[in-house]
C-alpha positions in Angstrom: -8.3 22.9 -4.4 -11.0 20.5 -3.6 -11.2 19.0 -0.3 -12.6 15.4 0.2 -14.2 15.7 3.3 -14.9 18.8 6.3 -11.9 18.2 8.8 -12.8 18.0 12.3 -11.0 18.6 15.3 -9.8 15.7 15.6 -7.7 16.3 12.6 -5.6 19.4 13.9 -2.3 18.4 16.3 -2.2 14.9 16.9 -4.2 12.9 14.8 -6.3 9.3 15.1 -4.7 6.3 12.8 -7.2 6.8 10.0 -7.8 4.0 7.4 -6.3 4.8 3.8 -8.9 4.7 1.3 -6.6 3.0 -1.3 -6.3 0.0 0.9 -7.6 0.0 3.9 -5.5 -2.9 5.3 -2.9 0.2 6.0 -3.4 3.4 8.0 -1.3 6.7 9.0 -1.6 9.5 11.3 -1.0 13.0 11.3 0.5 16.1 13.4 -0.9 19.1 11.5 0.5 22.3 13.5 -2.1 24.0 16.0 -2.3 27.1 14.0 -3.9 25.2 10.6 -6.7 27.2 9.6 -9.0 25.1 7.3 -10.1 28.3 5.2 -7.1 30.0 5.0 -4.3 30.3 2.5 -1.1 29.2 4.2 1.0 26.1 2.3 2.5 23.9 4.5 5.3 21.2 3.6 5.4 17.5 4.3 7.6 15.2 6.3 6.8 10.9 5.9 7.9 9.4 8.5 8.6 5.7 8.0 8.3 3.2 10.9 11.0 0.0 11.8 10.2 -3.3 12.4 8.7 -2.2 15.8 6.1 -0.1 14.4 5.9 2.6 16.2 4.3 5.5 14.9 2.9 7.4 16.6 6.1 8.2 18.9 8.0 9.0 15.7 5.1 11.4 14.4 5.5 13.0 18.2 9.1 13.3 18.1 8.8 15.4 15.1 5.5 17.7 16.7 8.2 20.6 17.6 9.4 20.4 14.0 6.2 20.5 12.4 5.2 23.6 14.7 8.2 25.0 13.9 8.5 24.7 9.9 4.6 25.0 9.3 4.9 21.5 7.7 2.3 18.5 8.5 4.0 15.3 9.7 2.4 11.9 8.2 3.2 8.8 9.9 2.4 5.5 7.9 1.6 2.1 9.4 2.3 -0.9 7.4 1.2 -3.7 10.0 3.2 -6.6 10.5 1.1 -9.8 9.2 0.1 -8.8 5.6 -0.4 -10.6 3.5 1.0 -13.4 5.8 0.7 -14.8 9.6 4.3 -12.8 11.4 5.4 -11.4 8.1 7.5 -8.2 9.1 9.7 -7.4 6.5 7.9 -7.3 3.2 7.5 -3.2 3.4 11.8 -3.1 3.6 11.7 -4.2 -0.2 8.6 -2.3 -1.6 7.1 -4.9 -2.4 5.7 -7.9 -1.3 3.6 -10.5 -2.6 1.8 -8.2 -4.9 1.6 -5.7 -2.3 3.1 -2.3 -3.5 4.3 -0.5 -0.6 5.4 2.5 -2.4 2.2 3.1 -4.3 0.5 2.7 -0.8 2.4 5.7 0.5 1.9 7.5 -2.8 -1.8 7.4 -1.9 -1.7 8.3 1.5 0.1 11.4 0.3 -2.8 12.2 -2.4 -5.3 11.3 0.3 -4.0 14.0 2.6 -3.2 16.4 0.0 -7.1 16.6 -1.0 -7.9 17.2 2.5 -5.0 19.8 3.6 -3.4 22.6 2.3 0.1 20.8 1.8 2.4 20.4 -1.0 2.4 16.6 -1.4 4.5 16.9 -5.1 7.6 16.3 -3.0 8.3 16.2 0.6 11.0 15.5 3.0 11.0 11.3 4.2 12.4 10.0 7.2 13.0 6.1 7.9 14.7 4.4 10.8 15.9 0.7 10.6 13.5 -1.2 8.5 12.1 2.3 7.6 15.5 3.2 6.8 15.6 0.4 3.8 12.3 1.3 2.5 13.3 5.2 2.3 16.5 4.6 0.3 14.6 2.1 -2.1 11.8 4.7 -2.3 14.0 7.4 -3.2 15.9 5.2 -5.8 12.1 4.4 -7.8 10.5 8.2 -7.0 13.5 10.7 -6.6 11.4 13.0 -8.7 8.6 13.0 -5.6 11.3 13.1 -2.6 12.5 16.8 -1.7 15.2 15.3 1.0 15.8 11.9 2.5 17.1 10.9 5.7 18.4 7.6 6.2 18.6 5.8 9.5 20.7 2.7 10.5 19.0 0.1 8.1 20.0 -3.5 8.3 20.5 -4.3 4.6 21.4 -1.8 2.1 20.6 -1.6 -2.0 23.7 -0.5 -3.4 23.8 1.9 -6.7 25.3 -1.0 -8.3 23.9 -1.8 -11.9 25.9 -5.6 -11.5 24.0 -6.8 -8.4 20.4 -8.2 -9.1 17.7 -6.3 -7.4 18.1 -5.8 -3.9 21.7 -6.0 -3.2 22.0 -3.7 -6.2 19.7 -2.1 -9.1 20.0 -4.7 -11.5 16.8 -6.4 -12.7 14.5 -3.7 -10.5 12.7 -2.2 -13.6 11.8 -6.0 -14.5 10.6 -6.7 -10.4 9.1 -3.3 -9.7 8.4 -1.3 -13.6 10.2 1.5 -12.3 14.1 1.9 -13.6 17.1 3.7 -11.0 18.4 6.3 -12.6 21.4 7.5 -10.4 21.5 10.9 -12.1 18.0 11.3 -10.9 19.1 11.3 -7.3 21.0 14.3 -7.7 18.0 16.6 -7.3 17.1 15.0 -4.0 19.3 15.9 -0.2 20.1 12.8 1.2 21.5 12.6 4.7 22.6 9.4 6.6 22.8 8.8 10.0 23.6 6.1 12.3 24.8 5.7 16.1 27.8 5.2 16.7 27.9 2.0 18.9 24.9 0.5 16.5 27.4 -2.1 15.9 25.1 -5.6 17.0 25.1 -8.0 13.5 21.7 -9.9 15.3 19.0 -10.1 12.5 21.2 -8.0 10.3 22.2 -11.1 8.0 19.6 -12.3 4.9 20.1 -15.9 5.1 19.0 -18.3 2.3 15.5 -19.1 2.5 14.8 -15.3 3.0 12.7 -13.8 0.0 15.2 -11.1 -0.4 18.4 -13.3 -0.2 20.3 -13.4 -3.3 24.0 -14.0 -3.8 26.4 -11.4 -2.5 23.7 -9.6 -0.5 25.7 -10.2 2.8 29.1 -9.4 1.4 29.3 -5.8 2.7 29.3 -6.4 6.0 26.9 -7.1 8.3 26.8 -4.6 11.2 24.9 -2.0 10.4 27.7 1.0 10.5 29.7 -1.1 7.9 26.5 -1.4 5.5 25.6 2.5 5.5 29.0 3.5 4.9 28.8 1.2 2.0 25.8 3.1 1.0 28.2 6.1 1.0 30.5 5.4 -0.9 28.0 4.0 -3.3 26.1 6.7 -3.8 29.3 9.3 -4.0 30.8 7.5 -6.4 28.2 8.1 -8.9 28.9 11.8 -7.7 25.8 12.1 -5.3 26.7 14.3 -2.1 25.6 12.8 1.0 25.5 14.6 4.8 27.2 11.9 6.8 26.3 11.7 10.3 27.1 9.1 13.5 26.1 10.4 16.9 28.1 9.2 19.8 26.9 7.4 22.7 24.0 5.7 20.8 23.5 2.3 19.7 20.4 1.1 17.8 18.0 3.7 19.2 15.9 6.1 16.5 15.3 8.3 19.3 19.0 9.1 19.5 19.3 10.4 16.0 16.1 12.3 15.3 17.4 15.8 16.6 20.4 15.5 13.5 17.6 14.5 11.4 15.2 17.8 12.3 18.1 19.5 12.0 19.3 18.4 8.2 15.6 18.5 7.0 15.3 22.5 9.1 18.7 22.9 6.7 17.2 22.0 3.6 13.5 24.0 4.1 15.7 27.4 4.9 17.9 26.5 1.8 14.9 26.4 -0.3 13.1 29.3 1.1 15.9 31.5 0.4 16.5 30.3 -3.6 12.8 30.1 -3.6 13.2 26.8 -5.3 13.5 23.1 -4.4 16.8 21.6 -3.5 
């Protein structure tokens, strides 16, 4: 495979926040395990790790360092910074899109970007989001199950249900119209999906879309609004179109991503030995 440019040391372990070259507005960073060799033959796998409202990421992409080392898999950590396109916009990134900004086809090229530079197989990889990255890695999955080897699903604030009645975001009605890509729940079969939230993650503050917001519509509050309520809603959405789910709530741990990520190594470290011993995907 061709590689876009000679990697430096500064891209082995813990990388810088490079620019992507399909918009440079948005960046990412790396861990790529110690023992990368840049002329040798070894494939690695790839975890996205998708940042909340906070935007953190580069203490998610070192949370999951021992993982990477550990599963010869290279850890990419997008940013999508709060402001774009508009002065203290922070949510647009939730939805996929925003303003004519496609978030999806952002990560899509951040994936391809490192792909041409690494020996990694970017045609699908496990994906990781937490609170507002949680809602972008369920929607993500719904549009591109076909590129999304497992998902993990953390604590988000406002849920799309697999419910064909419910206009796009609440359900999956009208998204083909909004975003040219149609949900297909038979098509999430093929992917592991794991949720996971703390148990006492039970707060309702900025958890309700009130009118005004760009993604109100009506009925999108009428799950529930604490966050426990609306992923178990997600549950029993997706496993009534016959779409297993792990199911996880840690105890002692309120809205806090650290607090879930060792159940989260430890479902994606479930699905790599899976697939290493059928030699095939999921």
């Amino acid at each position: 495979m061709h590689r876009s440019r000679k990697l430096s040391l500064y891209d082995i372990g813990r990388t810088p926040l490079y620019a992507c070259q399909y918009d440079q507005r948005f960046s990412y960073c790396l861990y790529v395990p110690d023992d990368y060799a840049p002329e040798g033959d070894r494939v690695y796998s790839l975890a996205v790790l998708v940042h909340g409202t906070e935007r953190d990421v580069q203490s998610y992409r070192d949370s999951f360092e021992d993982f990477g080392r550990a599963n010869d898999c290279i850890v990419l950590a997008p940013l999508f910074p709060a402001g774009i396109p508009d002065p203290g916009e922070l949510d647009g990134y939730k939805y996929l899109e925003h303003r004519g900004i496609r978030f999806d086809e952002i990560l899509l090229a951040m994936v391809e970007e490192i792909s041409a530079c690494y020996r990694v197989d970017g045609s699908r990889f496990l994906l990781f989001g937490y609170s507002g990255g949680g809602q972008f890695a369920h929607r993500f999955v719904y549009l591109h199950p076909e590129r999304v080897r497992a998902a993990s699903i953390g604590a988000p604030g406002a849920v799309t249900l697999l419910d064909e009645d419910l206009p796009w975001p609440a359900g999956f009605a009208g998204a083909e119209a909004a975003l040219g890509r149609n949900v297909d729940p038979a098509a999430l079969g093929a992917t592991a999906l794991h949720l996971v939230i703390g148990a006492d993650d039970t707060g309702t503050q900025s958890n309700s879309v009130l009118a005004g917001h760009p993604a109100w519509i009506p009925g999108v509050n009428d799950v529930g609004v604490p966050r426990t309520i609306r992923l178990q809603a997600l549950r029993h959405s997706l496993e009534r179109h016959g779409i297993p789910v792990r199911y996880d709530v840690v105890p002692g741990v309120g809205h806090y991503g650290p607090g879930v990520v060792s159940k989260v190594k430890d479902f994606f470290t479930h699905v790599l030995t899976v697939d290493a011993r059928r030699n095939r995907r999921w």
